[in-house]
C-alpha positions in Angstrom: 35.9 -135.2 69.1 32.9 -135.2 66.9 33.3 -132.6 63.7 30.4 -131.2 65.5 31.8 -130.1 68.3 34.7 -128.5 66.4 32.7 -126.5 64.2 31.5 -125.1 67.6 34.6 -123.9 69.0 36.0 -122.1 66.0 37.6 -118.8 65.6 36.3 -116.3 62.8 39.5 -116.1 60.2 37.1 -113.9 57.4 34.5 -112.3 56.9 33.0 -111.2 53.9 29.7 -108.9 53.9 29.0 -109.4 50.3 26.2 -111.5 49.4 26.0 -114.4 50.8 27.9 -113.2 53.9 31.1 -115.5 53.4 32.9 -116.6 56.8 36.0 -118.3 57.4 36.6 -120.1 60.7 38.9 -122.6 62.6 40.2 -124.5 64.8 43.7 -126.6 65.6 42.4 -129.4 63.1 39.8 -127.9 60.8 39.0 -124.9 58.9 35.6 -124.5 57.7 33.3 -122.2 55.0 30.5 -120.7 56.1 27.4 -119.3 54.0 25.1 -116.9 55.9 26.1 -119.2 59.1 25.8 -122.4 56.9 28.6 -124.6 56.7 29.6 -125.6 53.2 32.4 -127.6 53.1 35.4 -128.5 56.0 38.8 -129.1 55.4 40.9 -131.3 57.4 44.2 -129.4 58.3 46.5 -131.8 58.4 44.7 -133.6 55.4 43.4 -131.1 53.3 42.5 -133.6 50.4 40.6 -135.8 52.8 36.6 -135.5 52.4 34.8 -134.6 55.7 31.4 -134.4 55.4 29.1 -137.5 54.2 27.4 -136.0 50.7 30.6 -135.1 49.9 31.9 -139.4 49.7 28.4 -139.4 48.3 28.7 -137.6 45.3 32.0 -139.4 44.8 31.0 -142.5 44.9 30.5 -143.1 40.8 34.4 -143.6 41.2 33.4 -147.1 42.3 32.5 -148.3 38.1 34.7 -145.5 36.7 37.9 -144.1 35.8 36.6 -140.5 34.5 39.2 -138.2 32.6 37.5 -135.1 31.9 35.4 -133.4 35.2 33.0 -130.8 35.3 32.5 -129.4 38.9 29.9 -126.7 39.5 30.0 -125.2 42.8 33.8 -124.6 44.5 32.8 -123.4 48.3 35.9 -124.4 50.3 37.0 -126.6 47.7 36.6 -130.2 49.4 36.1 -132.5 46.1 38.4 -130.5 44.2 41.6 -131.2 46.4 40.2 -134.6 46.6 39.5 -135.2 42.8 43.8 -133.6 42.1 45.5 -135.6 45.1 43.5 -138.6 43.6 45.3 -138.8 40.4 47.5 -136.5 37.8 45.2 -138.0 35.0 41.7 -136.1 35.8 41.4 -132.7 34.1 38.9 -130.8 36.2 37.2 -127.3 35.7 35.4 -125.9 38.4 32.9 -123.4 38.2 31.7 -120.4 40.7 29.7 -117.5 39.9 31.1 -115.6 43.2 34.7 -113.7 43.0 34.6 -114.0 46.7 34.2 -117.5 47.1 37.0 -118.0 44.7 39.4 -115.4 46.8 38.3 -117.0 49.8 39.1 -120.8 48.5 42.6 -119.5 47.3 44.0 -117.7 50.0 42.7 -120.1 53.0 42.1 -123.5 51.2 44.6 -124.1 48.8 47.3 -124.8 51.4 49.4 -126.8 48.8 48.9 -123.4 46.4 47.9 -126.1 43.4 47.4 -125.0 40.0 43.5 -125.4 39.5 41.6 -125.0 36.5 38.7 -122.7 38.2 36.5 -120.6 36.2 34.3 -117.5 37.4 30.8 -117.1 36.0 27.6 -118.9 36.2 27.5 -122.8 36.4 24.6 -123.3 33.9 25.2 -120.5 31.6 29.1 -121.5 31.3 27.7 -125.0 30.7 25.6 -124.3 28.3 28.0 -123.4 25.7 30.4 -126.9 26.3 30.4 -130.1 24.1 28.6 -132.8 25.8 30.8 -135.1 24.1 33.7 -134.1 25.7 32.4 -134.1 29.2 32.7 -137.7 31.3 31.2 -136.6 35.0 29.5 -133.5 36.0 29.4 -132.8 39.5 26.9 -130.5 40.4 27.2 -129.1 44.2 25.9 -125.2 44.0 24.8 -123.8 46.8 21.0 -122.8 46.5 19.5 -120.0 48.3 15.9 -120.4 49.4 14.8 -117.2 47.2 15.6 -119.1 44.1 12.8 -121.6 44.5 11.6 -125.0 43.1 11.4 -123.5 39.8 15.1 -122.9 39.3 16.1 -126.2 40.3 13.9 -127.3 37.5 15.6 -125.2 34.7 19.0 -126.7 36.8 17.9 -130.4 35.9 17.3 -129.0 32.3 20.2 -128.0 31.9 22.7 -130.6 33.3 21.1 -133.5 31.2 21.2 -131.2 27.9 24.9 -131.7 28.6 24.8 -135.6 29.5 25.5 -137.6 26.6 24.8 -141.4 27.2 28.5 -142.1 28.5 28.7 -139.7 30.8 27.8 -139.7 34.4 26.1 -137.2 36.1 25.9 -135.8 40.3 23.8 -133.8 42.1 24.1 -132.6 45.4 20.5 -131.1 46.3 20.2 -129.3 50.1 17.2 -128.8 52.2 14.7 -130.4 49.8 11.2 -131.4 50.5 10.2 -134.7 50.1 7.4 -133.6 47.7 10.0 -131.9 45.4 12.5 -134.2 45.8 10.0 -136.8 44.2 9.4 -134.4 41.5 13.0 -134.0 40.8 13.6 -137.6 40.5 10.4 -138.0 38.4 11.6 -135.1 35.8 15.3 -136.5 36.0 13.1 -139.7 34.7 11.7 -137.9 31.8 14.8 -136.2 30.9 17.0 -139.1 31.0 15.4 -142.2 30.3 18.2 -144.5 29.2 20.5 -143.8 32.6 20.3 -145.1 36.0 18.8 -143.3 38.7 20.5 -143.8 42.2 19.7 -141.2 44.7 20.7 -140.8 48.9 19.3 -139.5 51.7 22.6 -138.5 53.9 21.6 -139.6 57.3 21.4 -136.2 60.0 21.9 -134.0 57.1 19.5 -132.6 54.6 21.2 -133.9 51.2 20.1 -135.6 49.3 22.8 -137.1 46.5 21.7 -138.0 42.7 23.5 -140.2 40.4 22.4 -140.4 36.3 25.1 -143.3 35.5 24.7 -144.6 32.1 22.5 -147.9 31.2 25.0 -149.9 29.8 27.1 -150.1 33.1 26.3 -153.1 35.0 26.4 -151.7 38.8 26.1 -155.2 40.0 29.2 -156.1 38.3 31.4 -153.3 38.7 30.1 -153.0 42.5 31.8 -156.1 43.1 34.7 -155.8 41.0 36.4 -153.2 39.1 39.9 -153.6 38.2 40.1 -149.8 36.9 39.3 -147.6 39.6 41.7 -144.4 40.9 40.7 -145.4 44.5 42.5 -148.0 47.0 41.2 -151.0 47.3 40.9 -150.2 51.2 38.6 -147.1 49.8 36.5 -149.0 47.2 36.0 -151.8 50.0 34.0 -148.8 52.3 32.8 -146.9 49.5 30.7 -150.0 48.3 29.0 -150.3 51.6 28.1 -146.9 51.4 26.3 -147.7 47.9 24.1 -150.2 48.9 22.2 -147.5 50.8 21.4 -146.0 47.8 17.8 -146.1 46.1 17.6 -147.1 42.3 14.9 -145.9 40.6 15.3 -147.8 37.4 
């Protein structure tokens, strides 16, 4: 069956009236986030550190070239690439950041099955970012769900901010939902600006309205590490997929 038509034939587990209207559904196999009746993230029951939507192996996919240490995630929802990110490997230290209580409540009562200890921070992504050491940082992940009231303007000062913190070994991923093509182009020719000396790879996830931007740093040679790198977390059954997935990915530089 098509995730599709599970999400369809849910049952409501929580609702929340704050905000941004959290809901909790699901069904035999899945259970699912919900943001004003948009789903954020789905976790496979049975698998709960399996990834389920496409952005989500999208943003993911600079684990092809690297073997990052110290993670920055902004944006939990139902918690997809951080279960993903700890079942991967002991060695990654991530912090993820939320700004909503309730999202955080939500994420540890109903998808934390395995009741991990997670390093998961409440206040705002770019504010709490703000204050860290770019040197100590080796991936930011950037997933925050954007309401349409913030505007163009705030993704802007968003940009600004995640490259502040990007020094030039780091890598950098941005999930960016229900775009326009006109801003999008914007975005990537600011990102541009802001970041000459990295590579700019970006996605457009086919029947969804993601698009997925990678800043990876200059001196990696993609070609090469595409083809073969000998330290990666994932399995070589994984890496094979993943760089097929790649491939569909537009470099701007």
């Amino acid at each position: 069956m098509r995730l599709a038509k599970h999400l369809a034939q849910g049952r409501l587990v929580y609702l929340s009236q704050q905000q941004d209207a959290i809901t909790v559904s699901e069904n035999d196999y899945y259970r699912w986030m919900a943001f004003s009746d948009i789903v954020q993230s789905v976790m496979h029951r049975r698998k709960p550190w399996q990834l389920t939507l496409p952005h989500q192996i999208a943003l993911m996919l600079p684990l092809l070239f690297f073997r990052p240490t110290r993670i920055i995630e902004l944006g939990l929802g139902g918690g997809n690439l951080t279960r993903f990110l700890q079942h991967l490997s002991s060695d990654i230290m991530l912090t993820t950041i939320d700004h909503s209580q309730g999202v955080i409540d939500s994420f540890a009562q109903y998808f934390n099955p395995e009741r991990a200890e997670l390093d998961i921070v409440c206040a705002d992504g770019m504010t709490w970012l703000t204050e860290q050491s770019a040197a100590e940082l080796d991936w930011i992940i950037c997933d925050v769900y954007q309401s349409q009231e913030f505007g163009f303007d705030a993704i802007v000062k968003q940009l600004e901010t995640l490259t502040s913190k990007l020094n030039s070994q780091a890598c950098l991923s941005i999930n960016l939902p229900d775009i326009s093509d006109s801003d999008i182009n914007l975005c990537l020719t600011i990102l541009q600006q802001l970041q000459p000396d990295h590579h700019i790879t970006y996605f457009n996830i086919p029947n969804y309205l993601n698009i997925v931007i990678h800043l990876t740093p200059a001196h990696w040679q993609l070609h090469r590490l595409i083809k073969r790198n000998k330290h990666s977390y994932l399995s070589q059954v994984t890496l094979q997929r993943w760089r097929q997935f790649w491939r569909h990915g537009q470099q701007l530089n």
